[in-house]
ZAMARLUM-17418 format. One line per field, with one value per residue (C-alpha): residue number from 1; residue in three letters; y, z, x. Coordinates in steps of 0.25 Angstrom, whole numbers, plus 5000, padded with zeros to 4 digits. Layout:
BEGIN
n	NUM, ...
res	ALA, ...
Y	Y, ...
Z	Z, ...
X	X, ...
END
This chain:
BEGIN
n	1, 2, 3, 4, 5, 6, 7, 8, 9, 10, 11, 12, 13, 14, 15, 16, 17, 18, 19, 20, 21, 22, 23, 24, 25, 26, 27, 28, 29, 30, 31, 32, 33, 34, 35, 36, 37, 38, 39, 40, 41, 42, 43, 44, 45, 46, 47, 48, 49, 50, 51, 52, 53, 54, 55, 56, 57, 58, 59, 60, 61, 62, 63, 64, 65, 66, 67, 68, 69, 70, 71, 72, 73, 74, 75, 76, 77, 78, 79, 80, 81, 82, 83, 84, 85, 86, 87, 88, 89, 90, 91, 92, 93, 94, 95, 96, 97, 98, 99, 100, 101, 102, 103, 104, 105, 106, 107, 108, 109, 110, 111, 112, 113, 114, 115, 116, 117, 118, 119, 120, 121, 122, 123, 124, 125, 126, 127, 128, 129, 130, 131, 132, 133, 134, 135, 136, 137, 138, 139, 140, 141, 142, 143, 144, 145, 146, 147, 148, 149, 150, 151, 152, 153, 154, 155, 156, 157, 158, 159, 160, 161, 162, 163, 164, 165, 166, 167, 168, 169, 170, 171, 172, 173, 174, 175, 176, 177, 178, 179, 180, 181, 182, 183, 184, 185, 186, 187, 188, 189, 190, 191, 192, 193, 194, 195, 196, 197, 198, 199, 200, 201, 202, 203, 204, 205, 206, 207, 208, 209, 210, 211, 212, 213, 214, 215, 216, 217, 218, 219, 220, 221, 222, 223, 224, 225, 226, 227, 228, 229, 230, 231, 232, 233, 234, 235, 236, 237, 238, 239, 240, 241, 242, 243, 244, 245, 246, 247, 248, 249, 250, 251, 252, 253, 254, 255, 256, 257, 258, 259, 260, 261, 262, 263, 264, 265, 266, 267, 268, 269, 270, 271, 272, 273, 274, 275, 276, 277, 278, 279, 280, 281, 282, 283, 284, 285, 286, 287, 288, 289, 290, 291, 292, 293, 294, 295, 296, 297, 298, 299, 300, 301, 302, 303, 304, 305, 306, 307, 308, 309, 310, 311, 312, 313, 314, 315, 316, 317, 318, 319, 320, 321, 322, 323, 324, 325, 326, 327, 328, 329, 330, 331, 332, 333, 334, 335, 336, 337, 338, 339, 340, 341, 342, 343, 344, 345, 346, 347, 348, 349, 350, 351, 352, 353, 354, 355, 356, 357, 358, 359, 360, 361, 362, 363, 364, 365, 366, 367, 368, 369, 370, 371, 372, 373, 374, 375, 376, 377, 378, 379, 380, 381, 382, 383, 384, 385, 386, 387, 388, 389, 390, 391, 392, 393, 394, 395, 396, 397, 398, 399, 400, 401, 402, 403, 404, 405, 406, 407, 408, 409, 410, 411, 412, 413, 414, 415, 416, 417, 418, 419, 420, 421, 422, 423, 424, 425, 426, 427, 428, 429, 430, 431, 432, 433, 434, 435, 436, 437, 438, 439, 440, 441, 442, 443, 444, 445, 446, 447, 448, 449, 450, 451, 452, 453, 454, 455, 456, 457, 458, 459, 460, 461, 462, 463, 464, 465, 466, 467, 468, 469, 470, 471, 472, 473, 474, 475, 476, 477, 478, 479, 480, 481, 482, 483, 484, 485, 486, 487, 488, 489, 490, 491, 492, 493, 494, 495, 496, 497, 498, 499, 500, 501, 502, 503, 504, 505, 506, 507, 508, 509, 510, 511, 512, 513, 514, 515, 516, 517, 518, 519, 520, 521, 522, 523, 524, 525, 526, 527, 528, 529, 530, 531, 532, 533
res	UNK, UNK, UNK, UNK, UNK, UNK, UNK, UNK, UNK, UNK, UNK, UNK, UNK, UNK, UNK, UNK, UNK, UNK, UNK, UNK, UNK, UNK, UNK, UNK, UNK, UNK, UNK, UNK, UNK, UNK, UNK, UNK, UNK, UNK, UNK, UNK, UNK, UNK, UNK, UNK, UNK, UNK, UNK, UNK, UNK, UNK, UNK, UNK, UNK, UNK, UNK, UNK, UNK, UNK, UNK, UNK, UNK, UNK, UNK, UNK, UNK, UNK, UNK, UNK, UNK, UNK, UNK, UNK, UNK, UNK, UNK, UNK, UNK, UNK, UNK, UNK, UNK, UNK, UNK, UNK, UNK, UNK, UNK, UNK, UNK, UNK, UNK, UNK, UNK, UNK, UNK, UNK, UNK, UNK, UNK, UNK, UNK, UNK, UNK, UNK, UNK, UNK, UNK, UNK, UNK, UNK, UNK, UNK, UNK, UNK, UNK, UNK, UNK, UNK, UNK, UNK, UNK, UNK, UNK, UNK, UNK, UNK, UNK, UNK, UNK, UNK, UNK, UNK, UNK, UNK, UNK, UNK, UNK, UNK, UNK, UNK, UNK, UNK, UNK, UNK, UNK, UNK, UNK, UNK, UNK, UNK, UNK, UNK, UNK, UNK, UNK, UNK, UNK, UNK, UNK, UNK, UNK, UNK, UNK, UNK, UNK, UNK, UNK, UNK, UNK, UNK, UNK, UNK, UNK, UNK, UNK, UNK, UNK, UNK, UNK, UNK, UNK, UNK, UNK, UNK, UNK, UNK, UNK, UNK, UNK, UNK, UNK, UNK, UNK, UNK, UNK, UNK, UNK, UNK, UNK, UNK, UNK, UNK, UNK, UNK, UNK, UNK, UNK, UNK, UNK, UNK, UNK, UNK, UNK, UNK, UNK, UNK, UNK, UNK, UNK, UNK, UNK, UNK, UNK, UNK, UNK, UNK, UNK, UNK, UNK, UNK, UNK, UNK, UNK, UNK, UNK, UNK, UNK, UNK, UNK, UNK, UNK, UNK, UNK, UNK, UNK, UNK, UNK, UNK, UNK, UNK, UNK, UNK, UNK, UNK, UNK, UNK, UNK, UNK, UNK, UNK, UNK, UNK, UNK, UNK, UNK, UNK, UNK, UNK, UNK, UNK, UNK, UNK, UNK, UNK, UNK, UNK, UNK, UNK, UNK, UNK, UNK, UNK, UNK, UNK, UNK, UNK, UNK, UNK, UNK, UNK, UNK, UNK, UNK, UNK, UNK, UNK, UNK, UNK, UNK, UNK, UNK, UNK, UNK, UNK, UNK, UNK, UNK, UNK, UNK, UNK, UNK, UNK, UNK, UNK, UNK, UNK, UNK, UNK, UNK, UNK, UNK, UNK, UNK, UNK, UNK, UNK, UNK, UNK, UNK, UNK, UNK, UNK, UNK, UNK, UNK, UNK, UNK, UNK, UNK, UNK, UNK, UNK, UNK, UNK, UNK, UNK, UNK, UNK, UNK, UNK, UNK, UNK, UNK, UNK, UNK, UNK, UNK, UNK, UNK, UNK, UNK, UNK, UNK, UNK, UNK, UNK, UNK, UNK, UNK, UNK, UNK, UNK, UNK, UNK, UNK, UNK, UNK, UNK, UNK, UNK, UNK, UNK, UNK, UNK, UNK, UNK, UNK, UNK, UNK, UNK, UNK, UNK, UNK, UNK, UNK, UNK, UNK, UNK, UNK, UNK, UNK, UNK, UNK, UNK, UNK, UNK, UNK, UNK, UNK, UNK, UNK, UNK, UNK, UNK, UNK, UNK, UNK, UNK, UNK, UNK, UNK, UNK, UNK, UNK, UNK, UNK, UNK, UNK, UNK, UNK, UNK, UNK, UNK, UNK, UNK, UNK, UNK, UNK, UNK, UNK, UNK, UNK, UNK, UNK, UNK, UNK, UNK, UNK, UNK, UNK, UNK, UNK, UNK, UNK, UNK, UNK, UNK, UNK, UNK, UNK, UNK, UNK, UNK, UNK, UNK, UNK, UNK, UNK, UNK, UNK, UNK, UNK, UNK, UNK, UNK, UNK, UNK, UNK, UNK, UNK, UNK, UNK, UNK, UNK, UNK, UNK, UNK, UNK, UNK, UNK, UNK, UNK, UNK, UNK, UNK, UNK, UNK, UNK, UNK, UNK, UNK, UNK, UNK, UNK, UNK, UNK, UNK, UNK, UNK, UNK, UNK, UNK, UNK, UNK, UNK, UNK, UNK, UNK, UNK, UNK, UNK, UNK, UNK, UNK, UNK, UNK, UNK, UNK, UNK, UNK, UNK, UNK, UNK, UNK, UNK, UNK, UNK
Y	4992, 4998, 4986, 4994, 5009, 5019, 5022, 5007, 5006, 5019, 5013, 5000, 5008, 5017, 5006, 4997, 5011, 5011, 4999, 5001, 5013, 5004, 4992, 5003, 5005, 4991, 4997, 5006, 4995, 4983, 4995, 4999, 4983, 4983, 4992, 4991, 4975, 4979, 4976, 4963, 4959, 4950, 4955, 4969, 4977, 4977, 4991, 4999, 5007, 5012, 5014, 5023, 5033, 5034, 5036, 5039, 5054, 5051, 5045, 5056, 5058, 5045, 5046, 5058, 5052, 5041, 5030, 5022, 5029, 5016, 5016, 5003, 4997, 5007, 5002, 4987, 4989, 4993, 4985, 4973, 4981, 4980, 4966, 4963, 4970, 4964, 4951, 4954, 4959, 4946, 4938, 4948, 4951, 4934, 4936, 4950, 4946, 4936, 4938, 4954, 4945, 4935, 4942, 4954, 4943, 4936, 4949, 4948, 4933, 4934, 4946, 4960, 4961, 4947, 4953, 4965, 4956, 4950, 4960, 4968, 4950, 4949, 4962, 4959, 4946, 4952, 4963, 4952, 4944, 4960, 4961, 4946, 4949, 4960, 4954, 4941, 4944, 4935, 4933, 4941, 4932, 4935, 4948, 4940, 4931, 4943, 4950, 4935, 4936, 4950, 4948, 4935, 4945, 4954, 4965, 4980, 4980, 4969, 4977, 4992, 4981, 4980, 4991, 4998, 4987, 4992, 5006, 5005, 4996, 5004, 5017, 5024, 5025, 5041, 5041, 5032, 5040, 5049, 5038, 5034, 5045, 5049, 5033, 5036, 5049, 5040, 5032, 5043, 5051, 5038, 5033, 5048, 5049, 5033, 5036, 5048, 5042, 5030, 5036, 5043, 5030, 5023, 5032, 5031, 5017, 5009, 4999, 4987, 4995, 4999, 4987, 4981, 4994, 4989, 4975, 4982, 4989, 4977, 4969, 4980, 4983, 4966, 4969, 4979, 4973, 4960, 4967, 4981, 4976, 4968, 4955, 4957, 4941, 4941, 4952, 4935, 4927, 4937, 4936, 4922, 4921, 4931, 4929, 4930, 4921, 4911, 4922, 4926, 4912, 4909, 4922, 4919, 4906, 4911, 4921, 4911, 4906, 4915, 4917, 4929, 4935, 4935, 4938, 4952, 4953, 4951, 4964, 4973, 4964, 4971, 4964, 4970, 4987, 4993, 4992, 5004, 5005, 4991, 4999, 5009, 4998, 4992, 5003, 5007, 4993, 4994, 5008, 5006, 4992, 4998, 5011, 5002, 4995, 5006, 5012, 5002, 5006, 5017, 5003, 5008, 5021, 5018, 5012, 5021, 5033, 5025, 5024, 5037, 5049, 5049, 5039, 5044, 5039, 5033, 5049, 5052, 5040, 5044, 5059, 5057, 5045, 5055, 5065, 5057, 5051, 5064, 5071, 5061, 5060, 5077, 5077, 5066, 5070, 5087, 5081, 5072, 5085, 5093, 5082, 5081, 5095, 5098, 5087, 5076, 5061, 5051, 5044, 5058, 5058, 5044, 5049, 5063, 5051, 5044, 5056, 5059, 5045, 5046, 5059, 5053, 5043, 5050, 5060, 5050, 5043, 5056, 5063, 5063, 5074, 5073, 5084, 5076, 5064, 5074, 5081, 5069, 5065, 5077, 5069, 5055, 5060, 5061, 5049, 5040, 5041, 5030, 5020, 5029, 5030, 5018, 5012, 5026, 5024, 5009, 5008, 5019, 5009, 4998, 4990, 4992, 4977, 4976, 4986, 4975, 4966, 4977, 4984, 4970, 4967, 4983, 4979, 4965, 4973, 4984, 4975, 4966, 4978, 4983, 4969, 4968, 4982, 4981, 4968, 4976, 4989, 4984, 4971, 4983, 4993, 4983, 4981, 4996, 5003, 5001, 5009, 5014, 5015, 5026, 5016, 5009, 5024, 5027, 5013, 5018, 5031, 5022, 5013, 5023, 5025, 5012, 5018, 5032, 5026, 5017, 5031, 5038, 5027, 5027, 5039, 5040, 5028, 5036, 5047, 5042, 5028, 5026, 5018, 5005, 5004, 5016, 5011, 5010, 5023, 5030, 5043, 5049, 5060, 5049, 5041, 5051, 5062, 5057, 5051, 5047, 5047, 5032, 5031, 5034, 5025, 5013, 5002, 5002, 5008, 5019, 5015, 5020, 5027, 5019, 5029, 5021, 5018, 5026, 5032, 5024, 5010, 4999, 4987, 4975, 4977, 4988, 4984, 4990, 5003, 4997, 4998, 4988, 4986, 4981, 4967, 4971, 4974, 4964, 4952, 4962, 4960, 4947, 4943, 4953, 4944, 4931, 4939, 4941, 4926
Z	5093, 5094, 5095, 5092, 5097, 5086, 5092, 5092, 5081, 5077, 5083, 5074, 5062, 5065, 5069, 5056, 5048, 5055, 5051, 5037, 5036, 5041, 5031, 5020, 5024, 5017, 5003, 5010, 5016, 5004, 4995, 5004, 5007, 4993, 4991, 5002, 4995, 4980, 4981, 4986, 4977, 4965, 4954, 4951, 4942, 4928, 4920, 4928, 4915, 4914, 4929, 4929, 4917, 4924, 4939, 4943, 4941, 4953, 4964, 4968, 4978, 4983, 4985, 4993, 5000, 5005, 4995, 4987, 4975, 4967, 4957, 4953, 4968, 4969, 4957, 4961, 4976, 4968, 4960, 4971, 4983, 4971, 4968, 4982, 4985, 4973, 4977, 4992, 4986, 4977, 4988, 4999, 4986, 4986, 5002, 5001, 4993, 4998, 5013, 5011, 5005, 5015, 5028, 5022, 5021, 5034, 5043, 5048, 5053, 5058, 5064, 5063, 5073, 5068, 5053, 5058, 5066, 5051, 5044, 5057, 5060, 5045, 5043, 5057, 5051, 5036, 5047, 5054, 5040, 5036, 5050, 5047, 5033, 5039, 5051, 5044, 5031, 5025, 5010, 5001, 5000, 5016, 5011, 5002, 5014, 5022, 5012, 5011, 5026, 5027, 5015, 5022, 5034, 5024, 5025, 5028, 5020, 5029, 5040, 5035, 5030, 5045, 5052, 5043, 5049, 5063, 5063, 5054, 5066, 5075, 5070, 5070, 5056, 5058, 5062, 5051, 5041, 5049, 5058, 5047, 5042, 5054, 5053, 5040, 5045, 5059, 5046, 5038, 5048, 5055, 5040, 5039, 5051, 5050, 5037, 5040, 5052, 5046, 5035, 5047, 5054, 5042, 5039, 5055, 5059, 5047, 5043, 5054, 5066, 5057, 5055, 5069, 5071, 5061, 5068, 5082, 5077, 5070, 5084, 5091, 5081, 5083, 5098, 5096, 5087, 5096, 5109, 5104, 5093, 5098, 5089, 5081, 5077, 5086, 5075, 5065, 5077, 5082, 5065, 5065, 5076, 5072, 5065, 5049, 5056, 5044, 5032, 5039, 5040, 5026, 5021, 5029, 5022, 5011, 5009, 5013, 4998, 4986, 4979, 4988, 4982, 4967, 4975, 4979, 4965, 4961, 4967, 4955, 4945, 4935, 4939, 4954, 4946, 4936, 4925, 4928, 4943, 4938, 4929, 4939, 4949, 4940, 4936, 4949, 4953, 4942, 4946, 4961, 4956, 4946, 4956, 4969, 4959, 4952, 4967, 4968, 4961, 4972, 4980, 4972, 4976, 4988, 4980, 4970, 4980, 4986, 4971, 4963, 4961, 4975, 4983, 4994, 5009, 5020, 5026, 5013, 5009, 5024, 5022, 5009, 5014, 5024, 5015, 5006, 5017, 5022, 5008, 5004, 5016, 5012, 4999, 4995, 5005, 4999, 4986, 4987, 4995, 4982, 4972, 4980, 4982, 4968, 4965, 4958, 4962, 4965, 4951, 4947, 4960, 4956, 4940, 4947, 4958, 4945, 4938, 4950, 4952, 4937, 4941, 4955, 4946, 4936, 4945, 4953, 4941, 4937, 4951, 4954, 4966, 4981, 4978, 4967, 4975, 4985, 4976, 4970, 4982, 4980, 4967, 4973, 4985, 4974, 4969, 4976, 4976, 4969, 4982, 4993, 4982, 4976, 4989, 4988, 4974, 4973, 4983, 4977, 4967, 4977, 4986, 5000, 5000, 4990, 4994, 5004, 4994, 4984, 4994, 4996, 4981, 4982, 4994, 4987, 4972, 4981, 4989, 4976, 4967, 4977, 4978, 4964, 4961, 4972, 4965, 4952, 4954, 4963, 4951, 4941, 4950, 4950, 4937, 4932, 4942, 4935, 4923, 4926, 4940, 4938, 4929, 4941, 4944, 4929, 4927, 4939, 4930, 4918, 4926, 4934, 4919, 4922, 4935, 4929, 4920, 4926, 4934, 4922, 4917, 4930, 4929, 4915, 4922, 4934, 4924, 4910, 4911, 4914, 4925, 4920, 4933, 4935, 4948, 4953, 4947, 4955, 4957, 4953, 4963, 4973, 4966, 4963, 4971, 4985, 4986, 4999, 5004, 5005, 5014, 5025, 5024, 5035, 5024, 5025, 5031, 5027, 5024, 5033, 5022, 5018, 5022, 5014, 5002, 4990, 4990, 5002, 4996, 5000, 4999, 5006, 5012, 5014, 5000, 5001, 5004, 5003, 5013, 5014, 5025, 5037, 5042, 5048, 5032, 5025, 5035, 5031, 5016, 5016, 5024, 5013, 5003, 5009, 5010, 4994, 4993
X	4921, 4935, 4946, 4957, 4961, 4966, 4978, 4982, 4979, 4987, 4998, 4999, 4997, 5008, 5018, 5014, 5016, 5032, 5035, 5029, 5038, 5050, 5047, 5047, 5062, 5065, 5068, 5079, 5085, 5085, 5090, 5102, 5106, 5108, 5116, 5126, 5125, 5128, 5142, 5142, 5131, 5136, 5127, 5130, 5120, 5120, 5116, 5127, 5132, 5118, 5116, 5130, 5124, 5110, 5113, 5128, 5122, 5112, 5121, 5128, 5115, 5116, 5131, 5127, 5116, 5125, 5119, 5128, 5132, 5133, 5124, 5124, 5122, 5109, 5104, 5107, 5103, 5089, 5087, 5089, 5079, 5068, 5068, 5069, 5057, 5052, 5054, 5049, 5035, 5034, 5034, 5026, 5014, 5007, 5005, 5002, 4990, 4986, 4986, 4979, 4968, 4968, 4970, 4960, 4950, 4952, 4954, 4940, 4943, 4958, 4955, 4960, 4972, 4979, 4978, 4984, 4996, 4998, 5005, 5014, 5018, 5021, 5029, 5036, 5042, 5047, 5055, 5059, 5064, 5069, 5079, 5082, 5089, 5095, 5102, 5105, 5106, 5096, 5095, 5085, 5073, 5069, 5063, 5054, 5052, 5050, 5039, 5032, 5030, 5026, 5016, 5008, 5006, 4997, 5007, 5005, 4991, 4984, 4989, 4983, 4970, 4968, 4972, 4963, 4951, 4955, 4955, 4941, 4935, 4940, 4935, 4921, 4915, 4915, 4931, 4935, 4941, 4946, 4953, 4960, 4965, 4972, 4978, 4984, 4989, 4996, 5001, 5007, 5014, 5019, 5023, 5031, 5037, 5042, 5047, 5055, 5060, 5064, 5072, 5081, 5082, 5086, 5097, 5102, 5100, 5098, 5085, 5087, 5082, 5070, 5066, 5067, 5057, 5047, 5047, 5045, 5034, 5027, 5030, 5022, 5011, 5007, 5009, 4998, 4989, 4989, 4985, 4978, 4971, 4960, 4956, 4944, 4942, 4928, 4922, 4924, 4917, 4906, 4902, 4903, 4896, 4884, 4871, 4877, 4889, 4886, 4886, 4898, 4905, 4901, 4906, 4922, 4922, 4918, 4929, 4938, 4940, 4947, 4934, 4932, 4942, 4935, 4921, 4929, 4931, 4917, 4914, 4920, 4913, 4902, 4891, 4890, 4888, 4888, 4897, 4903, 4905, 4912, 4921, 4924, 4928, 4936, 4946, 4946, 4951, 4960, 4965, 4969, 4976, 4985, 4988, 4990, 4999, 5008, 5010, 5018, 5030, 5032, 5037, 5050, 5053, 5062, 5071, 5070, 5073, 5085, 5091, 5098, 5096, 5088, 5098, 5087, 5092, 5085, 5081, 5075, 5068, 5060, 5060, 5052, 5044, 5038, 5037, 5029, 5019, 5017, 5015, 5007, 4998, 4998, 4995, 4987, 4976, 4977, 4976, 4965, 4958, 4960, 4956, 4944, 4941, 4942, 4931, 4940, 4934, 4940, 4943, 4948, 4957, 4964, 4967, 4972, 4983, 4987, 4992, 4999, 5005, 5009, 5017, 5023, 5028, 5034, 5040, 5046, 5052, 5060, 5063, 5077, 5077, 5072, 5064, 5056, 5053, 5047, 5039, 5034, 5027, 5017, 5011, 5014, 5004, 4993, 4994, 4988, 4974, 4971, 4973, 4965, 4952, 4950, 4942, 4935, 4931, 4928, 4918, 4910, 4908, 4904, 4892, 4896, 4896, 4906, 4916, 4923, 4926, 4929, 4941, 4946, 4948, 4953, 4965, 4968, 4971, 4979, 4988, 4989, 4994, 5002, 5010, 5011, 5016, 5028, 5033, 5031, 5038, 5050, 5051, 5050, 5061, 5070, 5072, 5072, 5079, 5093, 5092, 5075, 5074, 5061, 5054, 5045, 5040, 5038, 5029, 5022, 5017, 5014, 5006, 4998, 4990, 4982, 4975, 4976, 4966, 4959, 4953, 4951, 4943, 4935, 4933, 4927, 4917, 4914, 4910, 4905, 4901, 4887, 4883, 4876, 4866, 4858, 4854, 4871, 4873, 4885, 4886, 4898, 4899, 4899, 4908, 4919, 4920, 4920, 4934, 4937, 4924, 4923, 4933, 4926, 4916, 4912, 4913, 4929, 4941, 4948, 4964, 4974, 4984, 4997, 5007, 5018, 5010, 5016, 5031, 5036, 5039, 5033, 5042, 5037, 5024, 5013, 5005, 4992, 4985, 4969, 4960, 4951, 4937, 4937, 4933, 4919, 4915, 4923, 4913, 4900, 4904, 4904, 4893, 4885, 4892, 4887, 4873, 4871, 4875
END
């Protein structure tokens, strides 16, 4: 039964995708209050002998550009935006965490649309704390207080989690896939537009009014959510009122407690296959968590644009922004087209994104010209494979039965590597950007060796191990050179693409890319669990 009509539904997701595209802005704005601030501020930076030899050759573009020329209040003002967001996601990561696993959990019970009202009430409130320091000039820590608040909501990822429930309940099995590719392309060409856009407005009118916008637009999506969104608590009662209402009931209570947790994890253990589609799970596990991890330190590249030689201004930073969501939105699908057309699988495809995540690195680390940045987003829009495959490939892997637990475990490890990485790579940022500012982009190459390997490892066990158990015997054709056929499959919902996941910073909020499976399988594999007990 439809609850929810697309183009409501359309209609939250492009309003949600605004403000996601306003709250990005923050970087801009924590970066410019400490700089007009530096002179005021009683602890001047140390190094500056070094900072004069290394980059008075680069401010003559940011003395054109309007940006102050100092060189030593550019390389303060950094380094102070980088702890704060430091800090910010110190505090945001415990609730993040925990309330993606809680609220995950307890959808089916607490209902869709009040899920859905968490993140836009929580995000309203940190805007609210954000205009607060402005107007009243509050002291630092109410961004930390601000970031707490907007992690207990669940943030941006419970928000996508439950989105992407709707539109899978509210979408014929046939019209799927192709449903939510055009949501991602409502996303992208909203998440272009905003940014450019934005970037004018910024450069005209400043950041309050922008803000005052983002909370409008939260105001209006719960307005719509609490009277298009019909309440779908009564899918909880008519089960706990049906024939297996007691398995069922067992089953909530039974998730109630934290063993539940290590029962997800029981799924990847060898004695459920063979020892080597164990393996093969493993590294793929192992894989995604290190790449959703090193994608991280892209979280830096606001800053790193704002600082010499680029001195980049609000109207660039939003001109390249759209560039980069429409080129990548471009040239990710054309070279996933040509990979696949030229027989690579999906384990070669993931080796091909790494090497090309190594070269985005690398070139971003040494590029000192416009141009350059530009180009870079041609490899950048290669690299990353990685998070659109992983569900793809581990469920080949996989009982049907298990795959609910298995994709939970999957979003837990991305939002918890994402959390992590944004602490790292700002903490990291911070501390370098004086006399290495490239350093967090040049760790990022290095690191991308662990899941570089980890696939080239796999693939040797797709290839060269021999299955243990003749009877689960994979067929490797299957495995390997069907990569996105998964996705269209009834046993989960596709993801609506993150528009703002790779180049455009993500300070505060907006941790995780996973898709996850609606409600409706989440109660049918528990009430198999309770079954085999």
């Amino acid at each position: 039964m439809t609850f929810v009509s697309s183009y409501t539904i359309a209609t939250v997701l492009s309003l949600q995708t605004l403000c996601t595209c306003i709250v990005f802005t923050l970087g801009q704005y924590i970066y410019t209050f400490y700089l007009e601030i530096y002179t005021l501020s009683p602890h001047p930076i140390q190094n500056s002998t070094f900072l004069n030899k290394t980059v008075n050759n680069s401010l003559g573009k940011c003395i054109k550009t309007g940006i102050s020329g100092n060189n030593i209040a550019q390389a303060w003002a950094q380094q102070r935006s980088a702890d704060l967001f430091f800090w910010a996601n110190v505090w945001s990561c415990c609730p993040i965490i925990i309330m993606t696993y809680i609220l995950g959990l307890y959808t089916p019970k607490l209902g869709r649309r009040f899920v859905l009202m968490l993140p836009m009430i929580g995000n309203a409130t940190q805007l609210i704390i954000w205009l607060s320091i402005i107007y009243f000039h509050l002291p630092e820590y109410w961004w930390y207080v601000a970031a707490f608040i907007a992690g207990l909501s669940g943030s941006d990822n419970v928000r996508n989690f439950v989105l992407n429930l709707f539109i899978t309940e509210n979408t014929v099995e046939s019209e799927r896939s192709s449903r939510f590719v055009i949501y991602g392309g409502i996303s992208m060409i909203v998440s272009a537009i905003g940014a450019f856009v934005i970037g004018y407005y910024i450069a005209w009118q400043g950041f309050t009014d922008l803000y005052w916008a983002a909370l409008i637009l939260h105001l209006i999506s719960i307005f719509i959510v609490i009277f298009y969104f019909k309440s779908d608590t009564y899918h909880y009662k008519s089960l706990s009122n049906s024939n297996d209402s007691d398995s069922f009931l067992n089953t909530q209570s039974s998730v109630t407690n934290w063993s539940y947790f290590f029962d997800i994890c029981k799924v990847f253990g060898f004695q459920n296959r063979s020892r080597k589609k164990s393996i093969s799970l493993l590294l793929t596990l192992v894989a995604y968590a290190s790449f959703s991890f090193i994608c991280t330190a892209f979280t830096v590249l606001l800053l790193y644009l704002l600082n010499a030689p680029f001195c980049w201004t609000s109207k660039q930073i939003g001109n390249y922004s759209a560039t980069a969501l429409i080129g990548f939105g471009i040239f990710s699908v054309l070279g996933m087209k040509i990979l696949t057309k030229l027989g690579a699988c999906d384990i070669i495809i993931c080796i091909i994104s790494h090497i090309f995540f190594f070269l985005t690195s690398i070139w971003i680390a040494f590029a000192e010209n416009n141009w350059q940045m530009y180009a870079g987003l041609i490899l950048g829009s290669l690299s990353g494979y990685q998070n659109f495959l992983t569900l793809s490939m581990i469920s080949k892997w996989l009982e049907i039965h298990e795959r609910t637990s298995a994709f939970t475990l999957v979003t837990e490890i991305n939002t918890i590597m994402k959390v992590l990485g944004y602490c790292f790579f700002n903490w990291v940022y911070a501390r370098t950007v004086i006399n290495y500012k490239n350093f967090t982009f040049l760790l990022a190459a290095g690191l991308c060796i662990i899941p570089l390997v980890s696939n080239i490892c796999l693939w040797y066990v797709s290839r060269w191990m021999p299955d243990e158990d003749d009877k689960q015997e994979i067929n490797e054709e299957e495995i390997d050179l069907n990569p996105m056929s998964v996705l269209v499959s009834s046993e989960w919902p596709p993801q609506i693409g993150d528009a703002n996941s790779f180049f455009i910073p993500q300070q505060l909020s907006d941790i995780s890319r996973t898709s996850s499976i609606t409600s409706t399988d989440y109660c049918i594999e528990q009430d198999h669990n309770v079954q085999t007990i």
